[in-house]
Backbone as CSV, one residue per row, in Angstrom:
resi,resn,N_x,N_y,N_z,CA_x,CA_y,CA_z,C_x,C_y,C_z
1,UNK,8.927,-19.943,5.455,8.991,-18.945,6.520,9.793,-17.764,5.995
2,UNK,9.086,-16.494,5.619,9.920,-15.190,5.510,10.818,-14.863,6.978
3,UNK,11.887,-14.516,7.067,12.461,-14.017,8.303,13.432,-13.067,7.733
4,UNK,14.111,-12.381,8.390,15.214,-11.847,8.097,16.706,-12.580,8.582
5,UNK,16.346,-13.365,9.253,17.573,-14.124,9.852,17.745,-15.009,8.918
6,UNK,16.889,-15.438,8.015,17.805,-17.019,7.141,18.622,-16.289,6.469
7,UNK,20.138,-17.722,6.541,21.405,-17.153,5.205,20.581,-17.118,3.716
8,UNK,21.663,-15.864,3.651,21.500,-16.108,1.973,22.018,-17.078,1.118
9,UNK,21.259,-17.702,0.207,22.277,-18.644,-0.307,23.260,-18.895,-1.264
10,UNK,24.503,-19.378,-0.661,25.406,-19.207,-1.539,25.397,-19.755,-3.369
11,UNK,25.420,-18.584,-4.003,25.341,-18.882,-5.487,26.253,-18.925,-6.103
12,UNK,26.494,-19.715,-7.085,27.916,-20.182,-8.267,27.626,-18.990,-9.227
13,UNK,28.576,-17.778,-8.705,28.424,-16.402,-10.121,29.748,-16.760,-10.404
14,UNK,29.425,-16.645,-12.313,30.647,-16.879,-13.180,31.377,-15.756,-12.544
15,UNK,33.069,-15.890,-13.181,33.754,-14.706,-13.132,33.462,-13.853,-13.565
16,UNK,33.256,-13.606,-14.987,32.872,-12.370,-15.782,31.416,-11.316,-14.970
17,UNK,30.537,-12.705,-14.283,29.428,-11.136,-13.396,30.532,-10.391,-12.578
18,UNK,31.513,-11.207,-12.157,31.811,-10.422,-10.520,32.732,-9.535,-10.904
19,UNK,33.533,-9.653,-12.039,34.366,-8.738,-12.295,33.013,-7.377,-12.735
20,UNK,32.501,-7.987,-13.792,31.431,-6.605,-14.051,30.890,-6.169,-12.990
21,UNK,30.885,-6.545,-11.950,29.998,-6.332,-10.461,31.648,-5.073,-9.878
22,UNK,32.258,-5.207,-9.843,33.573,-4.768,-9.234,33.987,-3.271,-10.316
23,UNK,33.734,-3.664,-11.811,34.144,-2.349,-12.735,33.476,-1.471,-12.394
24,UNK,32.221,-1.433,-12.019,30.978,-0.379,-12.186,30.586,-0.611,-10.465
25,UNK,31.101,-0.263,-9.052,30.908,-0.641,-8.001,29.641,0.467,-7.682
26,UNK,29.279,1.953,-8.060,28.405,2.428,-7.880,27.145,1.542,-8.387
27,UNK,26.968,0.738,-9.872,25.865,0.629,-9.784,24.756,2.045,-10.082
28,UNK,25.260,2.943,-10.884,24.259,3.877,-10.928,23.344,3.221,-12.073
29,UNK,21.876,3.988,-11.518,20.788,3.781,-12.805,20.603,5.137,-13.643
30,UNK,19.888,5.114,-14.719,19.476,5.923,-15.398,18.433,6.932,-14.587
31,UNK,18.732,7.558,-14.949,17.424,8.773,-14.004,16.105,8.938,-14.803
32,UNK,14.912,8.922,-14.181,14.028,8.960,-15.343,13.911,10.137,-16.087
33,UNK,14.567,11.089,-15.751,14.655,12.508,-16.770,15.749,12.427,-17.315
34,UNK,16.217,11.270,-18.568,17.213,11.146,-18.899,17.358,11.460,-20.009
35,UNK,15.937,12.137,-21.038,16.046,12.494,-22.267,16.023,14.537,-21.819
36,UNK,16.324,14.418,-21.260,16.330,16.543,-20.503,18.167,16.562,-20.646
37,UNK,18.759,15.658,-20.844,20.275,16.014,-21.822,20.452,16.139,-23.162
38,UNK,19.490,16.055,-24.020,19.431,16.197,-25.382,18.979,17.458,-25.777
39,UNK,18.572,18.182,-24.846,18.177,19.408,-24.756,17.062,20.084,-25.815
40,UNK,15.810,18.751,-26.114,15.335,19.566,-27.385,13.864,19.373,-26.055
41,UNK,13.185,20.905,-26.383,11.983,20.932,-26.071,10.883,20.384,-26.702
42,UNK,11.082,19.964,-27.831,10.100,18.836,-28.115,9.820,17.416,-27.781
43,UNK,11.233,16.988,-27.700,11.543,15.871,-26.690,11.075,15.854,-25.674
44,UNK,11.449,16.940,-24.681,10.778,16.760,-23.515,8.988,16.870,-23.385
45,UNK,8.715,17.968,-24.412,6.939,18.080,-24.209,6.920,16.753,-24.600
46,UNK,7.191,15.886,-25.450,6.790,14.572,-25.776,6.739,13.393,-24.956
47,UNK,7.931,13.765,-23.618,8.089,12.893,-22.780,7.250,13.100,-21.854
48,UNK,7.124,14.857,-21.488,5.993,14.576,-20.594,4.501,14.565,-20.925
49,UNK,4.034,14.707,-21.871,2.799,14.158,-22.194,2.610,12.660,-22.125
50,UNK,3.714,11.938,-22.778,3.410,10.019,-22.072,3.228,9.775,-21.223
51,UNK,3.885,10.807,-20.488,4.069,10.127,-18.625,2.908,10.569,-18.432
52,UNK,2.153,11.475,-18.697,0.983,11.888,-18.324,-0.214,11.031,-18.781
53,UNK,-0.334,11.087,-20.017,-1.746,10.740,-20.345,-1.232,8.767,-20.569
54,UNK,-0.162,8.188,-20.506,0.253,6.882,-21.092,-1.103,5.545,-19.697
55,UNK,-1.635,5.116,-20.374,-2.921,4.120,-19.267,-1.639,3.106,-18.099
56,UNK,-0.336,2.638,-18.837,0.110,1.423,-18.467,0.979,2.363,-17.446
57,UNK,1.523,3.410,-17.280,2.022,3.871,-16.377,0.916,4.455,-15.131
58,UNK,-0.674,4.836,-15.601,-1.122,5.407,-14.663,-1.653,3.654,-14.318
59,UNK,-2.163,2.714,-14.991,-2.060,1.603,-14.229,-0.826,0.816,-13.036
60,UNK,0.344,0.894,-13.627,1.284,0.672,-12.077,1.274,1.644,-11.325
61,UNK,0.912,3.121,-11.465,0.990,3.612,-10.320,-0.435,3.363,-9.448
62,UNK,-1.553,2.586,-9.920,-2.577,2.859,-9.442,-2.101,1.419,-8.431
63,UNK,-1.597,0.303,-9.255,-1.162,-1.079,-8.238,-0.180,-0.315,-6.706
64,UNK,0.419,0.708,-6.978,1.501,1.104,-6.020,0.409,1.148,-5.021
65,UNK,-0.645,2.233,-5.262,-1.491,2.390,-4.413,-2.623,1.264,-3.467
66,UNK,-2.581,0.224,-4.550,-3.586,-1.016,-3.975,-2.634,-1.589,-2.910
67,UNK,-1.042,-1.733,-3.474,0.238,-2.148,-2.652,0.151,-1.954,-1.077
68,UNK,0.196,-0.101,-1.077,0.123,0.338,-0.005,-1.059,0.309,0.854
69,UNK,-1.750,0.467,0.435,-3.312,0.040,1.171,-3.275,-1.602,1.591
70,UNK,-2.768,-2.727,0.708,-2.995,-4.027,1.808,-1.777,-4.137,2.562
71,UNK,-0.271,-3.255,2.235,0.484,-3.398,3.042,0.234,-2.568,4.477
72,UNK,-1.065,-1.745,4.942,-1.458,-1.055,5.510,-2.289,-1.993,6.795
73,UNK,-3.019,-2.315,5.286,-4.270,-3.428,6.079,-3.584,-4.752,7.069
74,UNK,-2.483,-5.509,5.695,-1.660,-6.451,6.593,-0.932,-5.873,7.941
75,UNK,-0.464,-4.568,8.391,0.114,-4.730,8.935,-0.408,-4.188,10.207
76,UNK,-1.938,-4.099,10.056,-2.524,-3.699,11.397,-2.834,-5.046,12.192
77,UNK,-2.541,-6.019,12.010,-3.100,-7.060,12.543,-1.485,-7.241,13.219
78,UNK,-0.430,-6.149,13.078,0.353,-6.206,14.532,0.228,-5.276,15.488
79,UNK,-1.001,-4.743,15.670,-1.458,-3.405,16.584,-2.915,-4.591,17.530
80,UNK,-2.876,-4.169,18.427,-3.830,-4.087,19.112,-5.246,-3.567,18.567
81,UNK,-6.387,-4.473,18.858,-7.868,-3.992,18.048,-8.358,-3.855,19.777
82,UNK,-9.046,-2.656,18.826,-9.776,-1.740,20.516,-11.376,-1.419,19.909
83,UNK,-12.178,-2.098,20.516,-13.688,-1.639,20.422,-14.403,-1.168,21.405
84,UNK,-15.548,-0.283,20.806,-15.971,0.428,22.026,-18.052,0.309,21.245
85,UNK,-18.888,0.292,22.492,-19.999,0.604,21.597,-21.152,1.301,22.881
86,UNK,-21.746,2.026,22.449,-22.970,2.247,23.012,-24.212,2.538,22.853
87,UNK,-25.582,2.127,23.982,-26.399,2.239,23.584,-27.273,2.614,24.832
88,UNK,-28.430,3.511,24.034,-29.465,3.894,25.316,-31.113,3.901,24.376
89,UNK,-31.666,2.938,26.010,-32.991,2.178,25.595,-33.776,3.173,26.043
90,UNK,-35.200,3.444,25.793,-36.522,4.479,26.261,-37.399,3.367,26.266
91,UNK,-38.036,3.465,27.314,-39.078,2.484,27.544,-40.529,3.169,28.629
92,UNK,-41.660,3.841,28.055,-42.424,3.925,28.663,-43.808,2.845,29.284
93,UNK,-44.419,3.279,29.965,-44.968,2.013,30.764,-46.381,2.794,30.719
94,UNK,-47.560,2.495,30.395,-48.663,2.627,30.704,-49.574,3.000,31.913
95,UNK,-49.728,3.619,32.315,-50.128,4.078,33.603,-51.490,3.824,34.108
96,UNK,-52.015,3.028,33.113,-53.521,2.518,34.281,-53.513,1.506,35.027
97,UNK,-53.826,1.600,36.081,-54.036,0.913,37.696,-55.491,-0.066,37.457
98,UNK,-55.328,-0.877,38.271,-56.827,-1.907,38.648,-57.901,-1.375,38.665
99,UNK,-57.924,-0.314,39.221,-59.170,0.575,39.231,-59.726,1.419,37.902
100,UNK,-58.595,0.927,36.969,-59.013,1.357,35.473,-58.909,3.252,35.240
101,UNK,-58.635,3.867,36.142,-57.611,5.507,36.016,-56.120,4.773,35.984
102,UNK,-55.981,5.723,34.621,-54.754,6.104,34.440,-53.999,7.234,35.244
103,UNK,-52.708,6.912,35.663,-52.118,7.610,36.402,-50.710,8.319,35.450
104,UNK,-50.863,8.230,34.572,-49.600,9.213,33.570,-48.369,8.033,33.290
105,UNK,-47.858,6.623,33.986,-47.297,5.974,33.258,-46.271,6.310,33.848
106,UNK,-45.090,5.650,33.270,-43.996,5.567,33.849,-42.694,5.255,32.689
107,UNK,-41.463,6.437,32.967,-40.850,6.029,31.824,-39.298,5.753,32.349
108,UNK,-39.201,5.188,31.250,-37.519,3.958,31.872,-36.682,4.756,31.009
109,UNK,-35.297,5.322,31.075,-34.198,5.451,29.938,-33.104,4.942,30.639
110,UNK,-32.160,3.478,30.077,-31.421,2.876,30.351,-29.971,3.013,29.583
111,UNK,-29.195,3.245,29.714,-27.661,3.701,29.310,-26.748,2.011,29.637
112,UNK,-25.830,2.101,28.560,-25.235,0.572,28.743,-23.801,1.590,27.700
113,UNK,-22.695,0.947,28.034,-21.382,1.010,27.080,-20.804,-0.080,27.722
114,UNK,-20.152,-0.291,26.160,-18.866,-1.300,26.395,-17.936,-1.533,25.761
115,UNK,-16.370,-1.469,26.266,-15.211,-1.211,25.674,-14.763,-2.644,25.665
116,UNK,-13.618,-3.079,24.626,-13.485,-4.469,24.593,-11.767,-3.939,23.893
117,UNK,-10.655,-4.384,24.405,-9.430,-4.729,23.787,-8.560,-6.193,23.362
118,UNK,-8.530,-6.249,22.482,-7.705,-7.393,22.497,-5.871,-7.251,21.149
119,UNK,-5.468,-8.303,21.704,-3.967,-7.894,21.000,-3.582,-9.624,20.745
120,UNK,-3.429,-10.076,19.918,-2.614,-11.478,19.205,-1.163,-11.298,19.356
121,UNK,-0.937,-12.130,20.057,0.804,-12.273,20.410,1.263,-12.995,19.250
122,UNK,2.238,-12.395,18.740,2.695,-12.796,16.979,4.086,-13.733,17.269
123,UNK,3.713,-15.181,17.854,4.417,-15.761,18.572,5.610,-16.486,17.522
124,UNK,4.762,-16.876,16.403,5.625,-17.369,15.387,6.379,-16.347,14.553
125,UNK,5.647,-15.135,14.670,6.278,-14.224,13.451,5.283,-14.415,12.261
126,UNK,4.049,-15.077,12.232,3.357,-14.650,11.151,3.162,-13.537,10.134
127,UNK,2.374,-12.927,11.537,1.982,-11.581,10.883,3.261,-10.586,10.613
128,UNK,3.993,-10.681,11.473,5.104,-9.747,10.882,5.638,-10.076,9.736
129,UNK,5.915,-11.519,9.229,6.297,-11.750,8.110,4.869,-11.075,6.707
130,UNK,3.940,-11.687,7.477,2.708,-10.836,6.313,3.271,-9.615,5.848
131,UNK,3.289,-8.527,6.865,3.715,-7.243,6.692,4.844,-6.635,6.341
132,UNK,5.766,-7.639,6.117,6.980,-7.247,5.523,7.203,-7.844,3.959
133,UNK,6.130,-9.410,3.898,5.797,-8.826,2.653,4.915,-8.044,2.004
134,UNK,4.220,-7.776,2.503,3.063,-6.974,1.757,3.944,-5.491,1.580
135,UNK,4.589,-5.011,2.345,6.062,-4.057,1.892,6.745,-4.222,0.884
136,UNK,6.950,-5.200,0.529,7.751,-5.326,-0.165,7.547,-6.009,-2.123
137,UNK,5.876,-5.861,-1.614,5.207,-6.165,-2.837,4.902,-4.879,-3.169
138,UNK,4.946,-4.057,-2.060,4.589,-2.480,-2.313,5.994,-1.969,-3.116
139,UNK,6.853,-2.473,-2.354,8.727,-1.715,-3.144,8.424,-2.063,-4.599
140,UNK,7.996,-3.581,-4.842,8.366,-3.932,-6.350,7.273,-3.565,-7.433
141,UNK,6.182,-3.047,-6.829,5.096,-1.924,-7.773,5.988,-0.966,-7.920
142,UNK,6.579,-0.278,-6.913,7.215,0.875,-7.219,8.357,1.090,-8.585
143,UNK,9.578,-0.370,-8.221,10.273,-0.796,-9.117,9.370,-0.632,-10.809
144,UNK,8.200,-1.463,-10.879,7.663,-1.727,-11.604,7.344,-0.698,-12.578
145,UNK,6.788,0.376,-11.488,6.284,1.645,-12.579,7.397,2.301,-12.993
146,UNK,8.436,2.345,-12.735,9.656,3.078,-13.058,10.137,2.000,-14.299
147,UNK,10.126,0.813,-14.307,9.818,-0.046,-15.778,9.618,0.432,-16.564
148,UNK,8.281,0.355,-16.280,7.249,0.645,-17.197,7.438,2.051,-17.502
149,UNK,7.697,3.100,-16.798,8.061,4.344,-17.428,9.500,4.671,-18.172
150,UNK,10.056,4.113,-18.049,11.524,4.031,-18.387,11.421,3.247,-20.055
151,UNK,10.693,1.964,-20.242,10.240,1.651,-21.468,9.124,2.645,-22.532
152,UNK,8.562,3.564,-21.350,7.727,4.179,-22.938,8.128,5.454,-23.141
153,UNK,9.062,5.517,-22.295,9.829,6.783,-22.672,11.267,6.365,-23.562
154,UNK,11.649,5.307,-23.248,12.682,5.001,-24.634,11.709,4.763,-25.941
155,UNK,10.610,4.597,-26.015,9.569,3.951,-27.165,9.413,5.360,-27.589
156,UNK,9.365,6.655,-26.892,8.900,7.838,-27.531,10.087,7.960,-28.287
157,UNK,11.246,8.201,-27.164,12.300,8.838,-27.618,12.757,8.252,-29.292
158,UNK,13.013,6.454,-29.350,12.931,6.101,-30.442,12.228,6.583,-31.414
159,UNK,11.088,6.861,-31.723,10.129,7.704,-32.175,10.787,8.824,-32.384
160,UNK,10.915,9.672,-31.798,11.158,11.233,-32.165,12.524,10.477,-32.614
161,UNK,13.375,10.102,-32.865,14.696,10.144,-33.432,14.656,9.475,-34.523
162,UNK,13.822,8.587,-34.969,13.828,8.056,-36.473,13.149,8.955,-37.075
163,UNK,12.267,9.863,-36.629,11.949,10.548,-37.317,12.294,11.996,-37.952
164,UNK,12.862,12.432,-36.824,14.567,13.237,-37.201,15.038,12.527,-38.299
């Protein structure tokens, strides 16, 4: 069961994480424009051409997008589904009588609609749990491509500096 209410569970961290957890309490990350302090314009055209044309970065960003689309899809199934439809019949009728003259016939046009609502009471928390993960598979694509961009931009940078 995903919830937000279960404890977290208590974990045995050595001393040495928690002190390192306590030296550095911001926790800052690297910014991904972190080679734009070295100040060489070749560096940077180099960096941004990877980010551009590199397949494995435009592949996680393309997962971000699949992310958001089923975290979209999952999470309409906590909305109300509303249908509506209509239709109109033509029906003419033949107009000859017993006496075998036709009299011009006769024509029918019939009109019908129909609206239909319904809503699933999310009694257990299913679906909300669906949708909070499917969020959160969306956060860790995001995480992901910043990975993945953060590795082929140290792979360039390495590059341009051995070769300096």
């Amino acid at each position: 069961i995903l919830t937000k209410d279960l404890p977290d569970p208590a974990l045995d961290i050595p001393e040495g994480y928690k002190a390192a957890r306590l030296a550095n309490p911001n926790g800052a990350t690297p910014t991904l424009d972190w080679w734009r302090g070295f100040r060489s314009r070749e560096l940077t055209r180099l960096m941004e051409e990877a980010q551009t044309v590199n397949l494995d970065i435009a592949a996680a960003t393309s997962r971000i997008m699949q992310a958001d689309a089923q975290a979209r899809i999952t999470g309409a199934a906590l909305l109300p589904s509303v249908s509506g439809g209509g239709q109109e019949t033509y029906s003419r009728t033949s107009g000859s009588s017993s006496s075998g003259l036709t009299n011009g016939g006769r024509e029918v046009v019939t009109y019908s609609a129909s609206l239909s609502a319904s809503y699933e009471i999310d009694f257990w928390g299913k679906n909300r749990d669906a949708a909070l993960a499917a969020e959160e598979t969306s956060t860790a694509n995001r995480f992901d491509r910043d990975v993945v961009a953060l590795t082929t931009m140290a792979a360039v940078a390495n590059a341009y500096f051995q070769v300096l």
